[in-house]
ChimeraX commands (.cxc) that place a marker at each C-alpha (Angstrom):
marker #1 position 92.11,196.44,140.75 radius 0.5
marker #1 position 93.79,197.13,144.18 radius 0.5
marker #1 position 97.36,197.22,145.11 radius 0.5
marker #1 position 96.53,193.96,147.54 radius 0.5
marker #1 position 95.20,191.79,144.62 radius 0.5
marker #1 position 98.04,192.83,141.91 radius 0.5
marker #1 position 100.75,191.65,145.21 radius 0.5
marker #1 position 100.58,187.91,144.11 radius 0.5
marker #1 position 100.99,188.26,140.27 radius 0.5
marker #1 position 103.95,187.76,138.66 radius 0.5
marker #1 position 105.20,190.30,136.22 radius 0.5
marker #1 position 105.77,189.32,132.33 radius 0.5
marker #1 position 109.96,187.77,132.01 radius 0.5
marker #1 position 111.46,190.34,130.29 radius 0.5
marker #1 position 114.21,189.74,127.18 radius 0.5
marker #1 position 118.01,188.38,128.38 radius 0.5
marker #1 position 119.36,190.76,126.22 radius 0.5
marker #1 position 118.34,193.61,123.79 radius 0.5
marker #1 position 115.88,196.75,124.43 radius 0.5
marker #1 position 115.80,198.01,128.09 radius 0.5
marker #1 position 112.68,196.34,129.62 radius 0.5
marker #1 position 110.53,198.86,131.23 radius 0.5
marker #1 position 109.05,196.96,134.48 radius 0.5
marker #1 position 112.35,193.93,135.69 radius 0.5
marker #1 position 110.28,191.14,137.82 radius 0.5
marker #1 position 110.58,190.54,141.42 radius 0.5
marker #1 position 111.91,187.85,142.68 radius 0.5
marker #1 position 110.63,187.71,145.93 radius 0.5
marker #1 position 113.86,186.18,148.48 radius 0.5
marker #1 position 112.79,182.62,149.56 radius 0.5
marker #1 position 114.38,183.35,153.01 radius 0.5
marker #1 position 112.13,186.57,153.43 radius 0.5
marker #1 position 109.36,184.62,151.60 radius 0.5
marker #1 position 106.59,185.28,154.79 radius 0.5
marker #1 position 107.24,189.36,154.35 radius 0.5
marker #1 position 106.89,189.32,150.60 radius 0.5
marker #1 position 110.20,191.84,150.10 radius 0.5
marker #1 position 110.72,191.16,146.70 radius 0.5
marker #1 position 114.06,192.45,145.21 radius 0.5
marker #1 position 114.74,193.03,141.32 radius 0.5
marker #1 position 116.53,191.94,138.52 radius 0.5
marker #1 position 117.91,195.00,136.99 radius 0.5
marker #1 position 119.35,195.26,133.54 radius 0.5
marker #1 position 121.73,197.75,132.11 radius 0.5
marker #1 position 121.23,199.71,129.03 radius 0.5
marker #1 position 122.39,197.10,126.60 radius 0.5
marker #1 position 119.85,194.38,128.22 radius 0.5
marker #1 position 122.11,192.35,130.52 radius 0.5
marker #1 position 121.57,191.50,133.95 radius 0.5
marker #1 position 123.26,193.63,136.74 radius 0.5
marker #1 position 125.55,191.29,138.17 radius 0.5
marker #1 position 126.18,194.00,141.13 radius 0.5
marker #1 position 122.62,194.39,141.82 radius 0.5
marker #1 position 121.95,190.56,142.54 radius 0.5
marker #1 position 125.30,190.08,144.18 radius 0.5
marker #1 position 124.24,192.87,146.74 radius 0.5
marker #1 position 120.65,190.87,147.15 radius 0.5
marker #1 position 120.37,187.36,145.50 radius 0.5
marker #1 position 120.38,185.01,148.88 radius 0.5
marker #1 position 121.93,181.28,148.59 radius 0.5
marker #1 position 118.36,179.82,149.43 radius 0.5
marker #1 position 116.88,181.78,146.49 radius 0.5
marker #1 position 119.40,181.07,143.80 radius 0.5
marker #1 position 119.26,177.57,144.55 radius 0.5
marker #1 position 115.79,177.83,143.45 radius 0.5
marker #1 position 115.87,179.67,140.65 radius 0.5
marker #1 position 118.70,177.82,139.36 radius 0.5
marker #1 position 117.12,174.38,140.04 radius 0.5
marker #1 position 114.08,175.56,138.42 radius 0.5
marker #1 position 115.77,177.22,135.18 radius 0.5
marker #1 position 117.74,174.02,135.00 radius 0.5
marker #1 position 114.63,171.84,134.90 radius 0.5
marker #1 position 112.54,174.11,132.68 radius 0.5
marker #1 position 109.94,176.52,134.40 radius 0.5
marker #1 position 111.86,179.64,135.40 radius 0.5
marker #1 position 108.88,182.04,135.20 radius 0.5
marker #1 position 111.42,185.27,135.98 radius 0.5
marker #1 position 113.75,184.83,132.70 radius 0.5
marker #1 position 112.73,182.19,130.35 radius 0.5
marker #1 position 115.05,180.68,128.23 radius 0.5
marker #1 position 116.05,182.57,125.08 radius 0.5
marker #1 position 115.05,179.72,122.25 radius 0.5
marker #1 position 115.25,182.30,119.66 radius 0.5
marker #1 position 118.74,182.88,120.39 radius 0.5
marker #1 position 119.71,179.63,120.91 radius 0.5
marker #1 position 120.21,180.25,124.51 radius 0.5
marker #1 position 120.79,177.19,126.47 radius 0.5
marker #1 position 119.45,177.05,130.49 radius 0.5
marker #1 position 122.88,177.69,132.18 radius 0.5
marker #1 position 124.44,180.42,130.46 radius 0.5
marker #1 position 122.43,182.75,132.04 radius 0.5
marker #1 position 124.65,181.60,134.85 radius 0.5
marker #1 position 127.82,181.64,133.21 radius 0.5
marker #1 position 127.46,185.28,132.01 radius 0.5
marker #1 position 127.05,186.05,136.04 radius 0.5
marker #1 position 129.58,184.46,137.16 radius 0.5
marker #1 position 132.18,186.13,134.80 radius 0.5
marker #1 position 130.72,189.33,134.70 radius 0.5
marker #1 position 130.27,189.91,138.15 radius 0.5
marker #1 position 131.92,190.32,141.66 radius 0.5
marker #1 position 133.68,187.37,143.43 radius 0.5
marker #1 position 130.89,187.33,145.95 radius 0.5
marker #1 position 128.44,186.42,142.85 radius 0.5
marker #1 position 130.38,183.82,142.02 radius 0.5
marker #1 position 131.41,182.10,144.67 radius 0.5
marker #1 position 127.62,181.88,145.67 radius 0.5
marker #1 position 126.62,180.18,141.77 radius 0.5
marker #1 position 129.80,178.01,142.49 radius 0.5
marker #1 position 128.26,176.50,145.99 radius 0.5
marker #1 position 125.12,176.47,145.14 radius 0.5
marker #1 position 125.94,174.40,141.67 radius 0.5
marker #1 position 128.10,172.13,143.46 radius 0.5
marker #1 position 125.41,171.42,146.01 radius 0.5
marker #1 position 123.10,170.37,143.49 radius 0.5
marker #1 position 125.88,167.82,141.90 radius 0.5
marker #1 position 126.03,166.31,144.99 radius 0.5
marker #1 position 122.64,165.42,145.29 radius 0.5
marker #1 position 122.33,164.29,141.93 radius 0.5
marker #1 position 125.72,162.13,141.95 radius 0.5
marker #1 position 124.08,160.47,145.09 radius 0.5
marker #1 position 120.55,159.72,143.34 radius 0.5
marker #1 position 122.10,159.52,139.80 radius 0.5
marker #1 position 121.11,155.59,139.14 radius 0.5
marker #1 position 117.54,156.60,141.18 radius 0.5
marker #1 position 114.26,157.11,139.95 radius 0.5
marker #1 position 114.50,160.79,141.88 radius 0.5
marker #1 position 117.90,161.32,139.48 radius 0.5
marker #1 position 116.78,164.49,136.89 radius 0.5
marker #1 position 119.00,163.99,133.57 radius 0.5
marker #1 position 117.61,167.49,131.91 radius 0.5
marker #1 position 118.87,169.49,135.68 radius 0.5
marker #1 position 122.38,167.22,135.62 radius 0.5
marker #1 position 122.62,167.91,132.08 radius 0.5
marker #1 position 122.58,171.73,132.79 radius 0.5
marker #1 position 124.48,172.04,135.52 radius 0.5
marker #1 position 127.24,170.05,134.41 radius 0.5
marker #1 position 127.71,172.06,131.49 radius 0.5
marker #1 position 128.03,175.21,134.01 radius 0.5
marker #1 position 130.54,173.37,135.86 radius 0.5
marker #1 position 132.63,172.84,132.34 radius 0.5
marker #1 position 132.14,176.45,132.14 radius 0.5
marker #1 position 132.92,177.76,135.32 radius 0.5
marker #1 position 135.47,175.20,136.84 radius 0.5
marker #1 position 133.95,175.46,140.44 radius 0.5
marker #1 position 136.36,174.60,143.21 radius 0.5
marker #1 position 133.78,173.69,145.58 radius 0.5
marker #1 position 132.68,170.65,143.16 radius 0.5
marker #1 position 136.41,169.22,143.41 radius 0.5
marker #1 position 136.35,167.03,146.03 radius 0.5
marker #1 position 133.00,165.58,144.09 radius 0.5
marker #1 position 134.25,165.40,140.75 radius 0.5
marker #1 position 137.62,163.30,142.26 radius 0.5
marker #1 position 135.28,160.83,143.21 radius 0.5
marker #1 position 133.23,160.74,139.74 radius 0.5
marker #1 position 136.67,160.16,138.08 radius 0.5
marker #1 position 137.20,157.08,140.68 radius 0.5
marker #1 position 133.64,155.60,140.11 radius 0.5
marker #1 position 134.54,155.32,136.11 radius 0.5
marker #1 position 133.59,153.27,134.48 radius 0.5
marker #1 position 129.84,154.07,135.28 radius 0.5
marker #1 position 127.32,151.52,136.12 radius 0.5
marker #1 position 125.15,150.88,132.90 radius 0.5
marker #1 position 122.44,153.21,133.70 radius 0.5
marker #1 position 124.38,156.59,133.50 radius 0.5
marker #1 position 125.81,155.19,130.22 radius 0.5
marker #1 position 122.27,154.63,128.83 radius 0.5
marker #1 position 121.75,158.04,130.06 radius 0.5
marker #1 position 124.42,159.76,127.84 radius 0.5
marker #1 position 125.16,161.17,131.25 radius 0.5
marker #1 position 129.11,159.74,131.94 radius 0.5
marker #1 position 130.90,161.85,129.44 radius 0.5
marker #1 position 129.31,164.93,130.53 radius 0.5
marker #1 position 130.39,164.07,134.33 radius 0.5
marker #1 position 133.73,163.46,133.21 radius 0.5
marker #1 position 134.11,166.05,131.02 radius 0.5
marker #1 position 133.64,168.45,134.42 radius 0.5
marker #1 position 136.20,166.53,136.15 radius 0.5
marker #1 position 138.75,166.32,133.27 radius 0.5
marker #1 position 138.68,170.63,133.23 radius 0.5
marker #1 position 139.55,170.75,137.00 radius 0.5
marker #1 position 143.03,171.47,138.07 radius 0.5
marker #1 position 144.84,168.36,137.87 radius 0.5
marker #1 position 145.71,166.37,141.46 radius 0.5
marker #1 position 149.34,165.16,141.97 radius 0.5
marker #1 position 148.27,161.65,141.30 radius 0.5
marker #1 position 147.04,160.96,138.06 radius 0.5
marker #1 position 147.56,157.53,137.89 radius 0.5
marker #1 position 143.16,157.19,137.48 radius 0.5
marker #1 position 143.22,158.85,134.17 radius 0.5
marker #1 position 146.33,157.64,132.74 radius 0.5
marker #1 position 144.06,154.26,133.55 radius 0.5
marker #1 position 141.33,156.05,131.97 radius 0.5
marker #1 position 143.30,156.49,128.57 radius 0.5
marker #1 position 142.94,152.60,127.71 radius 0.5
marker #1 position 139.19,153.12,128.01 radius 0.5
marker #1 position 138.25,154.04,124.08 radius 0.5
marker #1 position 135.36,155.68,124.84 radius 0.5
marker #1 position 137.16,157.78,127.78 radius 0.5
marker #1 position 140.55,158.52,125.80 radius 0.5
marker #1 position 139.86,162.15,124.92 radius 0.5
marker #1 position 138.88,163.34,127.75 radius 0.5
marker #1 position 141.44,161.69,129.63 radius 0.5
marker #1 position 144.18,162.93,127.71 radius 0.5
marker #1 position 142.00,166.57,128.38 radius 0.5
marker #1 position 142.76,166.13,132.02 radius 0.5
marker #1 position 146.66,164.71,131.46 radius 0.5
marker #1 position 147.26,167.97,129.08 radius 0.5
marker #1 position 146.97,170.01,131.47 radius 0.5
marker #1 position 150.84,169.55,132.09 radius 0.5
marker #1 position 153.10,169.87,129.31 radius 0.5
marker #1 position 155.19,167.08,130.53 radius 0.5
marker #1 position 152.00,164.43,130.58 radius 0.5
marker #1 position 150.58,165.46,127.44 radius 0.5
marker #1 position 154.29,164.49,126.09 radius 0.5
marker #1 position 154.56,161.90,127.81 radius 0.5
marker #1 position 151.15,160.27,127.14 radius 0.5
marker #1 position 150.56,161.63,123.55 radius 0.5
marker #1 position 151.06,158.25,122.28 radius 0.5
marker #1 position 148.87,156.40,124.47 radius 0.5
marker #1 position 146.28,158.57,123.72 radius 0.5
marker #1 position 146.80,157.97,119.89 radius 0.5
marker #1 position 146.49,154.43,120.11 radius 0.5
marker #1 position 143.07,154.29,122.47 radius 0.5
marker #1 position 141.48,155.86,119.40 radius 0.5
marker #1 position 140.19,153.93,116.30 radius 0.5
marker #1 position 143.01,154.25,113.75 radius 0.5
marker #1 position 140.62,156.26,110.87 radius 0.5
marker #1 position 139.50,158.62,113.45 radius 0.5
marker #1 position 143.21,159.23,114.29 radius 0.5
marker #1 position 143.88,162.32,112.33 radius 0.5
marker #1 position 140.49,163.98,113.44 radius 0.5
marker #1 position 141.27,163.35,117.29 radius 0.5
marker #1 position 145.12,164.34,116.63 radius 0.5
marker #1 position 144.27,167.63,115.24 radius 0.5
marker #1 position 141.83,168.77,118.03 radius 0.5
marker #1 position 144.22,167.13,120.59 radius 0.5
marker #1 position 147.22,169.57,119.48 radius 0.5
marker #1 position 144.78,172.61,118.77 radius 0.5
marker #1 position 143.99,172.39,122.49 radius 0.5
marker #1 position 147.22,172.06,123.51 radius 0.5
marker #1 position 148.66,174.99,121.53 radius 0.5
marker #1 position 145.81,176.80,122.91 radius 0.5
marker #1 position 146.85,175.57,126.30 radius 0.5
marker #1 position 150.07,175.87,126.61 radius 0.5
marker #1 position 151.49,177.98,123.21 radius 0.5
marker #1 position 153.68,176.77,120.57 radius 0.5
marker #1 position 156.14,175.38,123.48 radius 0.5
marker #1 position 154.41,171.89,123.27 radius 0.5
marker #1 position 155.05,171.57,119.85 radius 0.5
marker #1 position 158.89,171.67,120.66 radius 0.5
marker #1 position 157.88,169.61,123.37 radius 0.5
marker #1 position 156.48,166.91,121.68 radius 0.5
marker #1 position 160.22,166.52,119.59 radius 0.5
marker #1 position 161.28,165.03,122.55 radius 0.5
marker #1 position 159.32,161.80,122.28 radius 0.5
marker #1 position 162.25,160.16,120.49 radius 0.5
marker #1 position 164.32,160.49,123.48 radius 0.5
marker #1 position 164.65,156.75,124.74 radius 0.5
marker #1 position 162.22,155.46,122.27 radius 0.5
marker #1 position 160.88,156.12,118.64 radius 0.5
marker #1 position 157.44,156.80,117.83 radius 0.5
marker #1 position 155.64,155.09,115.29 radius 0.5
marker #1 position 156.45,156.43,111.80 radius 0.5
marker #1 position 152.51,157.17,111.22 radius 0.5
marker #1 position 152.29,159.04,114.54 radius 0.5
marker #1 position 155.02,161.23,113.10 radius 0.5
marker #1 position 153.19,161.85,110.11 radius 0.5
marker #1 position 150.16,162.74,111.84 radius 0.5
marker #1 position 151.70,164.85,114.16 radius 0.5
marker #1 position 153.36,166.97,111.53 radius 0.5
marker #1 position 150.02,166.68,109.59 radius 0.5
marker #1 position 148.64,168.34,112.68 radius 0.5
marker #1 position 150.88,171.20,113.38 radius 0.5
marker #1 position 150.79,171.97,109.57 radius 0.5
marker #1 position 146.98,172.84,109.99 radius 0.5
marker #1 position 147.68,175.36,112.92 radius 0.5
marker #1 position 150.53,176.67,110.35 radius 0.5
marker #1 position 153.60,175.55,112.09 radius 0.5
marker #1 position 156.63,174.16,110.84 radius 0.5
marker #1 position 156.80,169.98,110.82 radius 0.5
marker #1 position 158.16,168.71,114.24 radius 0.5
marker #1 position 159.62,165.37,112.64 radius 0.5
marker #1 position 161.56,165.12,109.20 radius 0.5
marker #1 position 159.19,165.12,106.66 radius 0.5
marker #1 position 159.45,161.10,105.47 radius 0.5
marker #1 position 157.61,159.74,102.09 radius 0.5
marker #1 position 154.27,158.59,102.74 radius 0.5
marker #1 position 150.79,157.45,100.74 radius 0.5
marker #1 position 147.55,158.12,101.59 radius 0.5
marker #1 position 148.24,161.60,103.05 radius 0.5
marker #1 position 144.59,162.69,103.54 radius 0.5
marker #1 position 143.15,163.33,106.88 radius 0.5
marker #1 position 142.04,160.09,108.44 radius 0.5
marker #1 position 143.60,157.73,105.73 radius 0.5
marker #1 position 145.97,154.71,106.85 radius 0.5
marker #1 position 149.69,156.30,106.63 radius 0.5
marker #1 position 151.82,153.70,105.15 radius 0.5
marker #1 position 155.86,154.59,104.37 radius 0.5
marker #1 position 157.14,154.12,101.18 radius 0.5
marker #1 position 160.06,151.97,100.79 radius 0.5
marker link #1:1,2 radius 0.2
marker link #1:2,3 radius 0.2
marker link #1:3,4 radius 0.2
marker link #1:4,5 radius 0.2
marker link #1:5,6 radius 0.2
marker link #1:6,7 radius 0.2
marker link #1:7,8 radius 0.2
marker link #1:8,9 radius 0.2
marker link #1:9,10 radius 0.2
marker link #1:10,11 radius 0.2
marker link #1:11,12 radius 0.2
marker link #1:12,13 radius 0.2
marker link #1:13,14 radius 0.2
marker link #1:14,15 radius 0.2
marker link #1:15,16 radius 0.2
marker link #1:16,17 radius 0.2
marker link #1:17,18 radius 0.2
marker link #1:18,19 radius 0.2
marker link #1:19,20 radius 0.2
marker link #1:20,21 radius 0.2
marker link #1:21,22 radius 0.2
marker link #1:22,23 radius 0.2
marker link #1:23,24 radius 0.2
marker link #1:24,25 radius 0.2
marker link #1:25,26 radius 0.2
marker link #1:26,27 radius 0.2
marker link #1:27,28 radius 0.2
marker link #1:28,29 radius 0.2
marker link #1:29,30 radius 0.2
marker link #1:30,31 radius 0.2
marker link #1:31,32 radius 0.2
marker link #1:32,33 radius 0.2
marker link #1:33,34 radius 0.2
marker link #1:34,35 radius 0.2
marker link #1:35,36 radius 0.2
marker link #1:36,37 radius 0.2
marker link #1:37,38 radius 0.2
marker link #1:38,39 radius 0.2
marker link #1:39,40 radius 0.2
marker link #1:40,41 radius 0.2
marker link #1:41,42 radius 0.2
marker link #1:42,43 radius 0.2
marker link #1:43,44 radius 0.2
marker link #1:44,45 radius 0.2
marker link #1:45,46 radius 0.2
marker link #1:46,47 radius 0.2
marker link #1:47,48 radius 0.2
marker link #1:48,49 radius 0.2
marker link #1:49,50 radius 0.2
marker link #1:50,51 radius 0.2
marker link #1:51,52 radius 0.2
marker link #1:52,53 radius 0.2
marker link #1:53,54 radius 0.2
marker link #1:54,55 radius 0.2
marker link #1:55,56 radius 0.2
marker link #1:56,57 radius 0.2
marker link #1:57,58 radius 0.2
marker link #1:58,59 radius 0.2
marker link #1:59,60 radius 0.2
marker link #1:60,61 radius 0.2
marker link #1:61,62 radius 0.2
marker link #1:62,63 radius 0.2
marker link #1:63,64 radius 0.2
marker link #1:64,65 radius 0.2
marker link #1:65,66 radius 0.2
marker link #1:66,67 radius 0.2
marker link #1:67,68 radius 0.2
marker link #1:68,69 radius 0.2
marker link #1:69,70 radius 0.2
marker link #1:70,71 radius 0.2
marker link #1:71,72 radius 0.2
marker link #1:72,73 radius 0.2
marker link #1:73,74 radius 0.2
marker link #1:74,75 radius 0.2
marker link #1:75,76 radius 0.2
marker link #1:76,77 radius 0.2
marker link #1:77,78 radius 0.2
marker link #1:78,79 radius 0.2
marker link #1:79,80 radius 0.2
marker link #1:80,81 radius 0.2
marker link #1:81,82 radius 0.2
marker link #1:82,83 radius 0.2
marker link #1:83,84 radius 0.2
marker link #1:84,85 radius 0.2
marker link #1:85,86 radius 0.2
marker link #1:86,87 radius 0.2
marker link #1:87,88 radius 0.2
marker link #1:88,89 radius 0.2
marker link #1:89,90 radius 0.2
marker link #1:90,91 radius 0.2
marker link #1:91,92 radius 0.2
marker link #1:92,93 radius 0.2
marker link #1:93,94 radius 0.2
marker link #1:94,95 radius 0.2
marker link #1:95,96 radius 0.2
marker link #1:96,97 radius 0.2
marker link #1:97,98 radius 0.2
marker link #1:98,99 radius 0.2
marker link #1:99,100 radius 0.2
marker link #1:100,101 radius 0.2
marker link #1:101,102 radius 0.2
marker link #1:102,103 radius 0.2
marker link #1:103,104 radius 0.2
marker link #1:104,105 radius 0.2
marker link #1:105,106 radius 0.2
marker link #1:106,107 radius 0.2
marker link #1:107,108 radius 0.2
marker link #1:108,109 radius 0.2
marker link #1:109,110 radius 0.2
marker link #1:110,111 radius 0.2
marker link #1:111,112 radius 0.2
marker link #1:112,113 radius 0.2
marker link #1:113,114 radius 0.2
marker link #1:114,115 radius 0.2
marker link #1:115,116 radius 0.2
marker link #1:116,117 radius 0.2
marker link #1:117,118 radius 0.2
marker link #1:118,119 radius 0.2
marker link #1:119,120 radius 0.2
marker link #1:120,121 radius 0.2
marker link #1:121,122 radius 0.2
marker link #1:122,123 radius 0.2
marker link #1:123,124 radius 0.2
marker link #1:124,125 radius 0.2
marker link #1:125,126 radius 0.2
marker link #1:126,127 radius 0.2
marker link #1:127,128 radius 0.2
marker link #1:128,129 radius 0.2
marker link #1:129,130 radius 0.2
marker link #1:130,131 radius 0.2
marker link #1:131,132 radius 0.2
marker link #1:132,133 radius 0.2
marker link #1:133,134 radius 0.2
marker link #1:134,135 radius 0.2
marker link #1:135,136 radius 0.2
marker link #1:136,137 radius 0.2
marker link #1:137,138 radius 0.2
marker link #1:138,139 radius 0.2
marker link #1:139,140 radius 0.2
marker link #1:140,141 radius 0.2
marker link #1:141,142 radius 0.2
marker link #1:142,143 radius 0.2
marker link #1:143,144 radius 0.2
marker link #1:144,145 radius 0.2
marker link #1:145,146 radius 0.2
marker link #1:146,147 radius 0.2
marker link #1:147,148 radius 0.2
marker link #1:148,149 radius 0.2
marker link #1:149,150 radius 0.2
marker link #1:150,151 radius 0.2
marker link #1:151,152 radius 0.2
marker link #1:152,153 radius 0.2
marker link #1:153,154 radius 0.2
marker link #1:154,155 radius 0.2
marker link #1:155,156 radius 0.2
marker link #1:156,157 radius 0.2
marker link #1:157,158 radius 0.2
marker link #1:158,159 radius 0.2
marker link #1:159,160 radius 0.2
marker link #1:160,161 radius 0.2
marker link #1:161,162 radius 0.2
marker link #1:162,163 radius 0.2
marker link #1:163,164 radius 0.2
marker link #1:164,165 radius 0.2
marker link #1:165,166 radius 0.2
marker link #1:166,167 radius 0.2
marker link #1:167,168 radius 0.2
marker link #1:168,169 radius 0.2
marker link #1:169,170 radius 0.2
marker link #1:170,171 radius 0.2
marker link #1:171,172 radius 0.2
marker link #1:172,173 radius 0.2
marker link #1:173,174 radius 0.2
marker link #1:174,175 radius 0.2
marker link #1:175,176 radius 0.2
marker link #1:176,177 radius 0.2
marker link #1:177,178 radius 0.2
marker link #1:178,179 radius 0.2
marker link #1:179,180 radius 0.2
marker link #1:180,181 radius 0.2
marker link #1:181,182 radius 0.2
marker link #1:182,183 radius 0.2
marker link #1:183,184 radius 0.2
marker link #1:184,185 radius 0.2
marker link #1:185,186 radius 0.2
marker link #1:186,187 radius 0.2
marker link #1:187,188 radius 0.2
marker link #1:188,189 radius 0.2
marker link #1:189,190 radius 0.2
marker link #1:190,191 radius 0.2
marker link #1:191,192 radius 0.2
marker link #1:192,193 radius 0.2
marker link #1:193,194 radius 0.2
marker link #1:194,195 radius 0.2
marker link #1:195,196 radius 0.2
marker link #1:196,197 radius 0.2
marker link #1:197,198 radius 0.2
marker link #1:198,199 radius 0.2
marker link #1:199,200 radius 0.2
marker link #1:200,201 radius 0.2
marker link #1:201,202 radius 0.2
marker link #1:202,203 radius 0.2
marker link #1:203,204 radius 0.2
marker link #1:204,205 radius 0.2
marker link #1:205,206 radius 0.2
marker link #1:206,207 radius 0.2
marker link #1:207,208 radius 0.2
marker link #1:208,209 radius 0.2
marker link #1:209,210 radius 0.2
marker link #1:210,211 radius 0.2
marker link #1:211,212 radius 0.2
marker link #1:212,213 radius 0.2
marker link #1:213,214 radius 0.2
marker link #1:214,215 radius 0.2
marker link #1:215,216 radius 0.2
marker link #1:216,217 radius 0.2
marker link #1:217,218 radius 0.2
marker link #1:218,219 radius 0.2
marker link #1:219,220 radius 0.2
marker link #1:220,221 radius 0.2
marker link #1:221,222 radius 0.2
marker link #1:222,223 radius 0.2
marker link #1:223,224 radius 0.2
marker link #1:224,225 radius 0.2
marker link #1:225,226 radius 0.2
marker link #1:226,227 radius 0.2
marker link #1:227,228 radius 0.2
marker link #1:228,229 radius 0.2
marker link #1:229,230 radius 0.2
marker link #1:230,231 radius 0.2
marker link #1:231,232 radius 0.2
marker link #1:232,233 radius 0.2
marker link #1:233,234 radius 0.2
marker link #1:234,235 radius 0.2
marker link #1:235,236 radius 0.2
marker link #1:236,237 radius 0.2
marker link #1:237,238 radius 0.2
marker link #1:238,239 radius 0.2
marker link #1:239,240 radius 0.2
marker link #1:240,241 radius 0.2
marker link #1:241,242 radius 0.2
marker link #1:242,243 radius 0.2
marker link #1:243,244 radius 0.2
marker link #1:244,245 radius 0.2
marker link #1:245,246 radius 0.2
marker link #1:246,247 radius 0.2
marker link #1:247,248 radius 0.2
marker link #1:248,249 radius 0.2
marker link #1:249,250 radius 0.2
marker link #1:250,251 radius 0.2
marker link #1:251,252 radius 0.2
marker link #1:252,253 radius 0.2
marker link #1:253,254 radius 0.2
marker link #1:254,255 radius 0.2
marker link #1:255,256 radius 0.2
marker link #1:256,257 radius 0.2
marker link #1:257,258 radius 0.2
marker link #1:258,259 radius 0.2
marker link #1:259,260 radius 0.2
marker link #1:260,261 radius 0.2
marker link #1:261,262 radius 0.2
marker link #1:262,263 radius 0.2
marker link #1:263,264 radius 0.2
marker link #1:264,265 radius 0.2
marker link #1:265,266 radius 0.2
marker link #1:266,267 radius 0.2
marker link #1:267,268 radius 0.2
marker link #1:268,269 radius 0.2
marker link #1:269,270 radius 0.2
marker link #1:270,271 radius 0.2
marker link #1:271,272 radius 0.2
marker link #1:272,273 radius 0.2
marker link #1:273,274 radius 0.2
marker link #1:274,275 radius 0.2
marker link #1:275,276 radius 0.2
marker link #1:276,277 radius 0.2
marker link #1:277,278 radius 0.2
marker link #1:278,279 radius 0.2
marker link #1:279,280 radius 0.2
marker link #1:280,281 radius 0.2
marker link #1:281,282 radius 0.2
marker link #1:282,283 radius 0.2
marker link #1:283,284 radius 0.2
marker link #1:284,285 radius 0.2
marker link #1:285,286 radius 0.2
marker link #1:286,287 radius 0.2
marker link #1:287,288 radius 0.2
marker link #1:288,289 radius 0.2
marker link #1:289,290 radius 0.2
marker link #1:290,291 radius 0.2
marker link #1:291,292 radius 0.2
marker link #1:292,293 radius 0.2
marker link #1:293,294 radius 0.2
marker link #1:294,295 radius 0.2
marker link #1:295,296 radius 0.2
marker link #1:296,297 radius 0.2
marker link #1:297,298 radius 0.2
marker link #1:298,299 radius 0.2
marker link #1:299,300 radius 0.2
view
């Protein structure tokens, strides 16, 4: 067969990872798309993708379309992984914090490009819930600051119109707000935090400061059902600790300053930091029912 009729075919997708594939695909740039001067993925000896390679020669136009199309499905240049597990967008996420800053700015603009579009078709028959769904966990992963100014206004349009909530779609949006860096006023998710269904990832946003997560600990606490209390505690102080080191946890023993927390917030507090293997915050106080989740009640 001649060189001419091979031109048009595209190569076999070689493996994300593992053994060295032999031939990487083309991609052919959709800017130089009339020429047909393909460039290629390259992979390194372990099986990842050079990050340097397509920073020096991955164009804006073309990564928009090969991350649309990965996002929705039918990437024909790296399929997705489903032996591995491998989910559409971490190809994406390995690039971006693997390679150069150039890389990643250009996945950051191009991603929040395409949450613009879909935030403005979202309750639409055009709206895509398997693309959103990818990209927004990218966004969780990455943090772009280009998608700022967009995610402000997702936090502002809560609660969602019905559609997006049939959609499974609203927690996901918020969830890539909630892990931006927190504006000055954050008077829409302290709002947020008397919204059950918003509460945790609300008070993911507020902890971002040591002083809010203090300050709004107890709110927090309340907006969630009281035998799921113990469960959301737990995670809520493991991120924190994680966050912001063992400081909150002296932190939080300034709650009783000007008021006193409820006993059983005490108790599952102290519950909490006892499971990351810290000392009790409160003094320890006789209770029943001391199992995760169970009803604290003090003993008289």
């Amino acid at each position: 067969m001649s060189k001419a009729s091979d031109r048009g075919k595209r190569p076999s997708a070689p493996p994300l990872s593992g053994e060295r594939p032999s031939a990487p695909p083309r991609i052919t740039k959709a800017s130089d798309a009339q020429e047909e001067r393909p460039f290629v993925i390259g992979f390194d000896k372990a099986g990842h993708l050079d990050a340097s390679a397509l920073a020096r020669n991955l164009d804006l136009a073309t990564l928009r379309e090969w991350m649309v199309g990965r996002f929705e499905g039918r990437d024909p240049f790296l399929p997705v992984d489903l032996a591995s597990l491998e989910t559409a967008h971490q190809v994406f996420v390995d690039l971006a914090t693997r390679g150069p800053a150039e890389l990643r700015s250009r996945i950051s603009q191009v991603l929040a490009e395409i949450l613009e579009k879909e935030w403005a078709e979202k309750n639409t028959e055009r709206s895509r819930s398997k693309l959103v769904r990818q990209a927004l966990r990218l966004a969780i992963a990455i943090i772009p600051a280009e998608a700022k100014n967009l995610l402000r206004e997702v936090v502002q349009a809560a609660p969602f119109e019905q559609d997006l909530a049939e959609k499974d779609l609203e927690l996901l949006w918020l969830e890539a707000a909630a892990v931006q860096p927190l504006d000055a006023d954050v008077s829409v998710w302290a709002q947020l935090l008397d919204e059950q269904r918003y509460a945790d990832l609300a008070f993911t946003a507020l902890g971002q400061r040591v002083e809010l997560a203090v300050q709004y600990f107890e709110k927090f606490w309340r907006a969630i059902p009281r035998d799921e209390r113990q469960v959301a505690t737990n995670a809520a102080l493991r991120r924190l600790v994680n966050q912001h080191t063992d400081s909150i946890i002296n932190e939080l023993k300034t709650v009783e300053q000007g008021r006193i927390p409820p006993s059983e917030l005490k108790q599952e507090i102290n519950h909490a930091v006892k499971e990351l293997g810290r000392p009790s915050v409160f003094p320890e106080t006789q209770y029943k029912g001391l199992s995760a989740g169970e009803r604290y009640i003090q003993c008289p």
